[in-house]
TIRO-2110 file (N, C-alpha, C; in Angstrom, 1 decimal):
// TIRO-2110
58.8, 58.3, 38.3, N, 1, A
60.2, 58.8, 38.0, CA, 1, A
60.3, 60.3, 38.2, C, 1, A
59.2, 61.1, 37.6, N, 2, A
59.0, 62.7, 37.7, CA, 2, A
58.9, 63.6, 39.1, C, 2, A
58.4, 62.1, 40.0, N, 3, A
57.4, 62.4, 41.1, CA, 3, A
58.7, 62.7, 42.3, C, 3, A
59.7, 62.3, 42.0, N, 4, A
61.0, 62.6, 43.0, CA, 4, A
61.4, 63.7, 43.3, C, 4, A
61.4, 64.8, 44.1, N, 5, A
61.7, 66.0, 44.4, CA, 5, A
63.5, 65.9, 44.2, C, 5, A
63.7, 66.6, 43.9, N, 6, A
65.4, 66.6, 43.5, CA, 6, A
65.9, 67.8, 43.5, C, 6, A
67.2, 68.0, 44.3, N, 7, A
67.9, 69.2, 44.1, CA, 7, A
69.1, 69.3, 43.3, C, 7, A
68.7, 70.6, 42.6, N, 8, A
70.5, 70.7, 41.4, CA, 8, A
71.5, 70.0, 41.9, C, 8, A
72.2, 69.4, 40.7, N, 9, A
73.2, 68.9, 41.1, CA, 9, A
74.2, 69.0, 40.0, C, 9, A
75.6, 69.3, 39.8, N, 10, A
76.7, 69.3, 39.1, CA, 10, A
76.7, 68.2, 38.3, C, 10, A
76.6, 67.6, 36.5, N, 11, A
76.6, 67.0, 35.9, CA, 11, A
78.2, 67.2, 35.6, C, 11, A
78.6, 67.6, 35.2, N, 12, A
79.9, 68.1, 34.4, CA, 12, A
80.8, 69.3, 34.8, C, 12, A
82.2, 69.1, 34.8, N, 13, A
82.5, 70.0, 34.6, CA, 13, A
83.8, 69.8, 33.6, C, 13, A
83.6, 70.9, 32.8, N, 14, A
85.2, 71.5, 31.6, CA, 14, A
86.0, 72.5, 31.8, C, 14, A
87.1, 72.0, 31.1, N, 15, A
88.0, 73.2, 31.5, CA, 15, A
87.6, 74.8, 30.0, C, 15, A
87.9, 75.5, 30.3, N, 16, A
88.3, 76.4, 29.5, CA, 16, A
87.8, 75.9, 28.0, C, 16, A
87.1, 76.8, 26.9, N, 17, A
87.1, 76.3, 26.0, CA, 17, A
88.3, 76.7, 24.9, C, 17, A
88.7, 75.8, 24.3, N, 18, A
89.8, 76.9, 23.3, CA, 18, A
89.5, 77.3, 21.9, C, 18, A
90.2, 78.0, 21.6, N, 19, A
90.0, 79.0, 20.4, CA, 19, A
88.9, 78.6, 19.2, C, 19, A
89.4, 77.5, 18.6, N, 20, A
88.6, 76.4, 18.0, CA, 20, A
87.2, 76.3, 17.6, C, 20, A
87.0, 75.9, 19.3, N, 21, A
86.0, 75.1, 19.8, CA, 21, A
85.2, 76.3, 19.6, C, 21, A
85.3, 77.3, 20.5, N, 22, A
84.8, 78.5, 20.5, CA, 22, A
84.1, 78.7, 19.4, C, 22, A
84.8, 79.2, 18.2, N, 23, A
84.5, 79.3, 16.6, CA, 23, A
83.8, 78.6, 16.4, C, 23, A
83.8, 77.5, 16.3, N, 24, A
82.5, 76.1, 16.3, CA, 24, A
81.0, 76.7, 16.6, C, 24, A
81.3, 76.7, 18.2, N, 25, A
80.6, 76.9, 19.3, CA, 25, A
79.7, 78.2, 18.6, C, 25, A
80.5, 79.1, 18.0, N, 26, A
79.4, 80.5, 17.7, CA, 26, A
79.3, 80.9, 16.3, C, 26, A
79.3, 80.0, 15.8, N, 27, A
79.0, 79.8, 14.0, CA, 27, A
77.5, 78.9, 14.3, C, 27, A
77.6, 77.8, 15.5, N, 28, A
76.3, 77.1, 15.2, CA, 28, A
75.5, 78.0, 16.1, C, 28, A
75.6, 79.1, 16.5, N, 29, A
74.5, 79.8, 17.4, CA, 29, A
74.1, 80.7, 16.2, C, 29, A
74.9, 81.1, 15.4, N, 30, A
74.6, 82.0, 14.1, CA, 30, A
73.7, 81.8, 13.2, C, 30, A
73.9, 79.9, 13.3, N, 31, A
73.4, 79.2, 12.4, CA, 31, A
71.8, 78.6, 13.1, C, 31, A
71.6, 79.1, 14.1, N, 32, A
70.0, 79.4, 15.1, CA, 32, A
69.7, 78.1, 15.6, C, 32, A
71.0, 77.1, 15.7, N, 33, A
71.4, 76.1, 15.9, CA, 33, A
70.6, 75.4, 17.7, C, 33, A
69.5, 74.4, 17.5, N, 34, A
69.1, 74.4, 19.1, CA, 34, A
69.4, 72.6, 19.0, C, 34, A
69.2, 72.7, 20.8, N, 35, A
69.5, 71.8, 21.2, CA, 35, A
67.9, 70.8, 21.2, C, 35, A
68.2, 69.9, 21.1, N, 36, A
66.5, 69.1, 21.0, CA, 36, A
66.7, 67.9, 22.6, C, 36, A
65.9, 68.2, 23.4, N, 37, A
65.9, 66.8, 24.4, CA, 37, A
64.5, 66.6, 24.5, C, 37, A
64.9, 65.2, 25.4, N, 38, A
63.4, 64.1, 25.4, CA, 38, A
63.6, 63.9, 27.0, C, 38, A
62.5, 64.1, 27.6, N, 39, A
61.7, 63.8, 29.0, CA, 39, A
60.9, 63.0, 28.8, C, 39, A
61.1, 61.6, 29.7, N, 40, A
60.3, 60.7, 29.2, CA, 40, A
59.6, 60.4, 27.9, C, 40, A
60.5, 60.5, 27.3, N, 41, A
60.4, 60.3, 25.5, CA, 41, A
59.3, 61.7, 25.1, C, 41, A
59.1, 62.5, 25.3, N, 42, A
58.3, 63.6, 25.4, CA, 42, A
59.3, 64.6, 24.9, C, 42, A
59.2, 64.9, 23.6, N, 43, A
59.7, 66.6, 23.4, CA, 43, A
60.0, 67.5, 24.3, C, 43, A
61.0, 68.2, 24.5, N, 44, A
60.6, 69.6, 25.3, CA, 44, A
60.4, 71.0, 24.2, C, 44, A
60.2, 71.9, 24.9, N, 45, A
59.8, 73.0, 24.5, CA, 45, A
59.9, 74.3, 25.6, C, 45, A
60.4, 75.4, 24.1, N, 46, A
60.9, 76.5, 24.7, CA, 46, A
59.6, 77.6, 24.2, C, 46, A
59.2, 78.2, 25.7, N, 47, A
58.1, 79.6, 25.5, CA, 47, A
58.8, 80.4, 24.8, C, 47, A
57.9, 81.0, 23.8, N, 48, A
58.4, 82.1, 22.6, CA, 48, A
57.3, 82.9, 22.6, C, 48, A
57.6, 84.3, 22.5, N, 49, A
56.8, 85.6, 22.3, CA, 49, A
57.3, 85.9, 20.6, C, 49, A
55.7, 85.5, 20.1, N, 50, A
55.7, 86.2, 18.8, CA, 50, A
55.8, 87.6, 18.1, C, 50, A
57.0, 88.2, 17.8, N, 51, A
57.0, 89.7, 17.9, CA, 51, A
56.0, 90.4, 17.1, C, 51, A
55.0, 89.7, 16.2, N, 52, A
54.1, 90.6, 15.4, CA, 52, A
52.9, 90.4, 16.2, C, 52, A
52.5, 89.0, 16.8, N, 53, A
51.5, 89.3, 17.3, CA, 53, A
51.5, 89.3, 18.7, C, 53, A
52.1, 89.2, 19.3, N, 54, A
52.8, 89.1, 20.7, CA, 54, A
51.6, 87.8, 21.1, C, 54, A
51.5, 86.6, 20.5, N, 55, A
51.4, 85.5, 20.9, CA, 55, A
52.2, 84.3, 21.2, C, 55, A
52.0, 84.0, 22.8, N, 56, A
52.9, 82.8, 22.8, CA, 56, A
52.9, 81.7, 22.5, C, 56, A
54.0, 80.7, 22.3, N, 57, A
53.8, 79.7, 21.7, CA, 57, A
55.2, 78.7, 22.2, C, 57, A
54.9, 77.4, 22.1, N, 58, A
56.0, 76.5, 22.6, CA, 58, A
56.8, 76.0, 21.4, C, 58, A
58.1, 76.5, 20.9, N, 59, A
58.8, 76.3, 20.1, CA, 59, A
60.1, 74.9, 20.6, C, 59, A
59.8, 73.6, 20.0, N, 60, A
60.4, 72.0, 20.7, CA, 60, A
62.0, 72.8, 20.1, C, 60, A
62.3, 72.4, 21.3, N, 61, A
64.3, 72.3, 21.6, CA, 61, A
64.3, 74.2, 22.3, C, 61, A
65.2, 74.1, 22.6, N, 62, A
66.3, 75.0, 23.0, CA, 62, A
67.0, 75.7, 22.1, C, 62, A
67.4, 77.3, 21.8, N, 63, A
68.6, 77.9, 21.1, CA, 63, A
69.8, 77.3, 22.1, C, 63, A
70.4, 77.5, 21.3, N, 64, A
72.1, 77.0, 21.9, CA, 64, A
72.5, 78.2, 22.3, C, 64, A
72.3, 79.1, 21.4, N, 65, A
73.2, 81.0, 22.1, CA, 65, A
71.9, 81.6, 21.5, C, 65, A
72.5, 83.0, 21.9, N, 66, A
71.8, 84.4, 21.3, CA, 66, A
73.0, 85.1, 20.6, C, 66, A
72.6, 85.4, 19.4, N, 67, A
73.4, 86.3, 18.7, CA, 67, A
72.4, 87.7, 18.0, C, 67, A
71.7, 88.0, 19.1, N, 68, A
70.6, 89.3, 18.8, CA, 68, A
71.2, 90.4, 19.2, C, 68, A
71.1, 91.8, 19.3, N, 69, A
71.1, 92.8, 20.2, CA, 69, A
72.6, 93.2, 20.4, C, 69, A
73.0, 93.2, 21.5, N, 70, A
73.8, 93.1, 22.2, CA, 70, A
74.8, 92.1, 22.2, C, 70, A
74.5, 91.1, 21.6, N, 71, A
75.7, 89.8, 21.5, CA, 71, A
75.4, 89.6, 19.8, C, 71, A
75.1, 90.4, 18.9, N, 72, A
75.2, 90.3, 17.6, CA, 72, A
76.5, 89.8, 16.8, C, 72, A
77.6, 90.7, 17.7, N, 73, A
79.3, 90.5, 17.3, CA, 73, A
80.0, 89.1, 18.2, C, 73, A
79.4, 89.0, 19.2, N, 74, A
80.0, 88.3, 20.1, CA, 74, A
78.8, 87.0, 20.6, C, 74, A
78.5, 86.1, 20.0, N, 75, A
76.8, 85.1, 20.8, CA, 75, A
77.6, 84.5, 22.1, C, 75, A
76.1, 84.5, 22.6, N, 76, A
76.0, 84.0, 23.6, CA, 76, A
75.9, 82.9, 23.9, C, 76, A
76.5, 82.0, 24.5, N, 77, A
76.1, 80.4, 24.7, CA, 77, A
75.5, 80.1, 25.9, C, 77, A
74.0, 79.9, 25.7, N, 78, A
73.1, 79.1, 26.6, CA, 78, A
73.5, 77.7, 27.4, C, 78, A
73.9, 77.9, 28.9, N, 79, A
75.0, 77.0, 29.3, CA, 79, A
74.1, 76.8, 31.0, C, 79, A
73.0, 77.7, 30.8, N, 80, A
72.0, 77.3, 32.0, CA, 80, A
70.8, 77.2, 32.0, C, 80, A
70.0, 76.6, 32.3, N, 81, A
68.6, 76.4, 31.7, CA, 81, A
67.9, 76.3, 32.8, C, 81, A
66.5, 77.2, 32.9, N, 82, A
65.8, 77.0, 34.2, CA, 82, A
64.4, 75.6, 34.0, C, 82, A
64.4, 74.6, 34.3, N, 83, A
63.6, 73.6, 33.9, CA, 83, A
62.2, 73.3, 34.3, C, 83, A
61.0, 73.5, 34.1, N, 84, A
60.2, 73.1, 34.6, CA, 84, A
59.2, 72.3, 34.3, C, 84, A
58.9, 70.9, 34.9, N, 85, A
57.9, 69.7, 34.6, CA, 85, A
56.7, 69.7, 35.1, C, 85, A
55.8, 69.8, 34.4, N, 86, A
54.3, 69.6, 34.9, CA, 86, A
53.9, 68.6, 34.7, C, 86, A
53.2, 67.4, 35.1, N, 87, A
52.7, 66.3, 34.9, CA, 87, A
51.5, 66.3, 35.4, C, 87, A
50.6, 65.4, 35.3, N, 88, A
49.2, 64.9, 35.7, CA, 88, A
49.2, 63.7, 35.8, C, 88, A
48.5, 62.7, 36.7, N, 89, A
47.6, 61.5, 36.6, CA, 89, A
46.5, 61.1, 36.0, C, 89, A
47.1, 60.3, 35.1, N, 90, A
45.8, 60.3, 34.1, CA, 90, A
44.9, 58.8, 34.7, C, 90, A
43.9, 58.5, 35.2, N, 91, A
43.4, 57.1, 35.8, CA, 91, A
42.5, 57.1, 34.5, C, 91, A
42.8, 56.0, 33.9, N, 92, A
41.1, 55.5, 32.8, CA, 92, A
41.1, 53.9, 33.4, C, 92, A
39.8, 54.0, 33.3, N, 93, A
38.5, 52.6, 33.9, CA, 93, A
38.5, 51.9, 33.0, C, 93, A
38.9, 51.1, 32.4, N, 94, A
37.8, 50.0, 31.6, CA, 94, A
36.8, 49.4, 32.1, C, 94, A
35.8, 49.6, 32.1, N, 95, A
34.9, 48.4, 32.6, CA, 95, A
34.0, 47.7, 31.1, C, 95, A
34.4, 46.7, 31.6, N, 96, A
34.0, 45.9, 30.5, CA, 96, A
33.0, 45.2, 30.9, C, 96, A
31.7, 44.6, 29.4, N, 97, A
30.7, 44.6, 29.8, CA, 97, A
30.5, 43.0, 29.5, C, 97, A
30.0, 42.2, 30.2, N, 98, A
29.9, 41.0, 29.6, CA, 98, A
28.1, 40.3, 29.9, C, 98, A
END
């Protein structure tokens, strides 16, 4: 299933969000609100730099926005995601002994 080389493709598209929605949209990024998905029933996970120890670590789901810095007043909604899948072949033997 993984093994398919595939190029980006257009899933969706929406119009404009309105006022609303918006408000929604940047109350749940306030609220450190992430997205959770499953790859072959497999968790995903987002690399995080720990700022005390500067250790990395795989934190499961996605933020939805950033409301740090620069987008403190205004978040940001995470609306592109760069993906990458590593897989392996795992072969195990049984040999059974009779």
């Amino acid at each position: 299933m993984l093994e398919d080389e595939k190029e980006c493709k257009t899933l969706c598209v929406v119009d404009d969000v309105n006022p609303d929605d918006a408000k929604f949209i940047n109350d749940r990024i306030r609220e450190d609100y992430a997205l959770n998905w499953l790859i072959d029933g497999l968790p995903a996970a987002e690399m995080k730099n720990d700022t005390r120890t500067g250790d990395v670590f795989f934190d499961i789901g996605f933020n939805l926005g950033n409301n740090e810095g620069a987008f403190q007043n205004r978040p940001a909604l995470n609306n592109h995601y760069d993906i990458v899948l590593k897989y392996i072949f795992i072969i195990i033997y049984y040999v059974l002994l009779t």
